[in-house]
PAZAPA-4460 file (N, C-alpha, C; in steps of 0.05 Angstrom, whole numbers, plus 32768, in hexadecimal, padded with zeros to 4 digits):
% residues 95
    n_x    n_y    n_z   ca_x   ca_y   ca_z    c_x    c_y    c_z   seq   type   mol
   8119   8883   7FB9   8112   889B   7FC7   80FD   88AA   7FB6     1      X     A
   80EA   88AD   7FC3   80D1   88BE   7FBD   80D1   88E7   7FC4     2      X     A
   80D7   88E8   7FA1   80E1   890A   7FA6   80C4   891A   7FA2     3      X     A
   80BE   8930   7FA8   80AB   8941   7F9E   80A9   8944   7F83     4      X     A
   8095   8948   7F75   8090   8954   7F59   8092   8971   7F56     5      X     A
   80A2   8974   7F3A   80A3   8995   7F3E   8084   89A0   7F2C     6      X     A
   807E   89AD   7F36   805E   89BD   7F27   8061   89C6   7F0C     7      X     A
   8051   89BD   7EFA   8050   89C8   7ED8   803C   89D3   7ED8     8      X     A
   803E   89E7   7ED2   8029   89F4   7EC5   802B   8A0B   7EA9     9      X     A
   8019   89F9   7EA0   8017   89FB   7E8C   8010   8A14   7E78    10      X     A
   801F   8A2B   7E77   8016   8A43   7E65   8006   8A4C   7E4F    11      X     A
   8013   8A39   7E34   8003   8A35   7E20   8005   8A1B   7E0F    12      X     A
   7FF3   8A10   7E03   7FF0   89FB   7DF9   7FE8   8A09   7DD8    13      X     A
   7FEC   8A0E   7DC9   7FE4   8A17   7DA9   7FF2   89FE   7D92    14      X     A
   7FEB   8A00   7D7C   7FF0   89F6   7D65   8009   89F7   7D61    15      X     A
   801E   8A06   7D6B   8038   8A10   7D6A   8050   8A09   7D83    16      X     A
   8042   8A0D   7D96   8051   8A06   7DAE   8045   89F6   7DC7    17      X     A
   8056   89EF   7DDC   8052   89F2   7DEE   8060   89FE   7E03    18      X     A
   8052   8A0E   7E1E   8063   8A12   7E29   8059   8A15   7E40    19      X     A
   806C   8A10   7E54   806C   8A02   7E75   8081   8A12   7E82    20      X     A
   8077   8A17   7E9A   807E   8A1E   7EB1   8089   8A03   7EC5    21      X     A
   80A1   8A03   7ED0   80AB   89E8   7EE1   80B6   89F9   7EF8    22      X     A
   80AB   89EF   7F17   80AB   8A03   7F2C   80B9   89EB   7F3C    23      X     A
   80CC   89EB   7F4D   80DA   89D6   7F5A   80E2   89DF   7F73    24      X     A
   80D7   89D4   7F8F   80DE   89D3   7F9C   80FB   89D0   7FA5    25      X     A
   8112   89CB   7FB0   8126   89B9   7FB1   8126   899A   7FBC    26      X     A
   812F   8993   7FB0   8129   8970   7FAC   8115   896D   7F94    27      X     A
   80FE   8975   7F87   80F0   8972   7F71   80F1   896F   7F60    28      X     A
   80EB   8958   7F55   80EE   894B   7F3B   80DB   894C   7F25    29      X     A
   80E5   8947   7F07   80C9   8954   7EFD   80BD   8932   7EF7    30      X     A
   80D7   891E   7EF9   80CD   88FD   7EF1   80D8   88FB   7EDA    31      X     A
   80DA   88E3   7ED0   80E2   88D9   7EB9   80DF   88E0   7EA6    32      X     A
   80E2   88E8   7E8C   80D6   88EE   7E78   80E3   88F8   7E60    33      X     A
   80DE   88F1   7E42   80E2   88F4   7E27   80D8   890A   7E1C    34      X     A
   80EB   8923   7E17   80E3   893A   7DFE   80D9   892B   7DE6    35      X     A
   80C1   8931   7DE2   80B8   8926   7DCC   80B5   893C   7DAD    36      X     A
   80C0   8952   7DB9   80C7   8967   7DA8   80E1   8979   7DB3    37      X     A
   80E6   898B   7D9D   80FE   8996   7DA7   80F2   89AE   7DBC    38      X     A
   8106   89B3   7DC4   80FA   89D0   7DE3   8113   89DF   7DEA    39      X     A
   8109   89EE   7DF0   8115   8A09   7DFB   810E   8A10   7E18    40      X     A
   8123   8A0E   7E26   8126   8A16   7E45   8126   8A2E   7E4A    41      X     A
   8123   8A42   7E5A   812C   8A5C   7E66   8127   8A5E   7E84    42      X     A
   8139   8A62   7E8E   8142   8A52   7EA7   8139   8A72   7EBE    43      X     A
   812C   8A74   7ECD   8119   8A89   7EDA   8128   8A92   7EF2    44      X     A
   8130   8A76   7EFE   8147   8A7F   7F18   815C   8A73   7F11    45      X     A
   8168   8A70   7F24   8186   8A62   7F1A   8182   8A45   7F24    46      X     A
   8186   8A33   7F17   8179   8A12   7F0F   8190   8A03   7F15    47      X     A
   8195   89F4   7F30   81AA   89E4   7F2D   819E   89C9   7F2C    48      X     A
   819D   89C8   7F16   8190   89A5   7F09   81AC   898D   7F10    49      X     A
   8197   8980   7F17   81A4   8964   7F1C   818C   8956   7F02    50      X     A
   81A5   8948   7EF3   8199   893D   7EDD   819E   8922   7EDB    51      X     A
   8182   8911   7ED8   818B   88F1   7EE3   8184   88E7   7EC6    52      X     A
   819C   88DA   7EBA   819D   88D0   7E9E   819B   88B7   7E9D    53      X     A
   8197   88A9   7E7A   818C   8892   7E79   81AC   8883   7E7C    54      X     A
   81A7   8870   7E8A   81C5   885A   7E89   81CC   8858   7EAF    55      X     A
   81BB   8866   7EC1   81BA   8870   7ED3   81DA   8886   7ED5    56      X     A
   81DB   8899   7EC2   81EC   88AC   7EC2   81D7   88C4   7ED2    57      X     A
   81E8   88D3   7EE5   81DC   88EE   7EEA   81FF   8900   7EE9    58      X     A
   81E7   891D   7EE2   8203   8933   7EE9   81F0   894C   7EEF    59      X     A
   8200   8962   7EFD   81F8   8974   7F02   81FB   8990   7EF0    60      X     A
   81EA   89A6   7EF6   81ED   89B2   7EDD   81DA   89D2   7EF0    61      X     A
   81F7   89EA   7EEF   81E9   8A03   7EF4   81E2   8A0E   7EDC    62      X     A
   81C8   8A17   7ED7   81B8   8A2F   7EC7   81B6   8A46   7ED3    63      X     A
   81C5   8A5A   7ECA   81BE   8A70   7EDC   81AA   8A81   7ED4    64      X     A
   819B   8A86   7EE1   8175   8A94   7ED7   8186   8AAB   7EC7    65      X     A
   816C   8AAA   7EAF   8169   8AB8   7E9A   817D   8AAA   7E83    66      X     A
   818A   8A89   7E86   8195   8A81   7E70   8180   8A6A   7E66    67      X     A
   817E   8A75   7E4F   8168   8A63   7E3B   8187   8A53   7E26    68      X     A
   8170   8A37   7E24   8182   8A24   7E0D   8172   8A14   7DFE    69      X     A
   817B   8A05   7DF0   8163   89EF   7DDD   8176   89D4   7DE1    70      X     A
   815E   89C1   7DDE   8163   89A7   7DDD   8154   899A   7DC3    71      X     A
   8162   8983   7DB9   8149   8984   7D9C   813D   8962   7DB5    72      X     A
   8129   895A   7DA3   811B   8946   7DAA   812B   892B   7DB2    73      X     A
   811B   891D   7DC3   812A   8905   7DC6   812F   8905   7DE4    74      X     A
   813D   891D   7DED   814A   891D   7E0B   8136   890D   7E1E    75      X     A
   8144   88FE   7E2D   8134   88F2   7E44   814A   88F0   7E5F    76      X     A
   8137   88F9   7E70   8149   8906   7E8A   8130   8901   7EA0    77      X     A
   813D   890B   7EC2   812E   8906   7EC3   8139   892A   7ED7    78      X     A
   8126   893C   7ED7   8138   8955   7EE7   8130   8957   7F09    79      X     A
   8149   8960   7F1A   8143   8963   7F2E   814D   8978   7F38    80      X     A
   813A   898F   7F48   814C   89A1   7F58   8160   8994   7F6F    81      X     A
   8177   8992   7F60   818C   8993   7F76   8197   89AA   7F88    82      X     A
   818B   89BC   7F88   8197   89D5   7F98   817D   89E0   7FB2    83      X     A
   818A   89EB   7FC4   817D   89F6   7FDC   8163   8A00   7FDA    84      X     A
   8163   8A12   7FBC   8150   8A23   7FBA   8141   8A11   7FA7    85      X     A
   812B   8A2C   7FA6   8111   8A25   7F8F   8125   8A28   7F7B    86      X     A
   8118   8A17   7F62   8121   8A26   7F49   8109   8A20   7F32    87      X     A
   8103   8A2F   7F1C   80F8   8A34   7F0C   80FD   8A31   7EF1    88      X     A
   80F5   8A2F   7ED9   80F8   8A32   7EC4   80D8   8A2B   7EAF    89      X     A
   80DE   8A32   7E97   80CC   8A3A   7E7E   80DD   8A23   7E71    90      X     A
   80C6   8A0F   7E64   80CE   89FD   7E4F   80AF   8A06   7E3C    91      X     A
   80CA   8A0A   7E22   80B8   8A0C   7E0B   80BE   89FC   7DEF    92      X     A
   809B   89EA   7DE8   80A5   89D2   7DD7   809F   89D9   7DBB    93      X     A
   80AD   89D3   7DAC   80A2   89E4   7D92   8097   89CD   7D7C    94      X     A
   8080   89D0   7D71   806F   89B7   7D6C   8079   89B7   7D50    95      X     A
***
């Protein structure tokens, strides 16, 4: 099944960080992909991620907007809005 992409855009790029904006339709995926540094989430609306893991494990997961967390490097996932609504969040990578 062929899902939508969720929109990055991209805030700041510096010597120090990065940081991204992820805008998701419902059903929107952001695709496959490896933290290649550690990051920091802060979750804008309330995010009910469907998280599709490596081993073909998925689980679901409420963030309720305005909860920020860290992940260190390595994570590979792949995220999807599972919920009705839009949802949003701020990923920030710390170089």
């Amino acid at each position: 099944m062929k899902r939508e992409q969720a929109t990055a855009t991209q805030l700041i790029d510096d010597d120090r960080v990065r940081v991204t904006r992820f805008d998701f339709v419902p059903g929107a995926e952001t695709g496959w992909h490896r933290h290649e540094m550690d990051y920091v989430i802060t979750a804008l609306t309330d995010c009910r991620m469907l998280l599709e893991e490596p081993g073909g494990e998925s689980r679901e997961v409420l963030v309720p907007a305005g909860t920020v967390y860290r992940r260190d490097e390595g994570v590979e996932h792949n995220v999807i809005n599972g919920g009705d609504e839009p949802m949003s969040f701020v990923e920030t990578e710390l170089k």
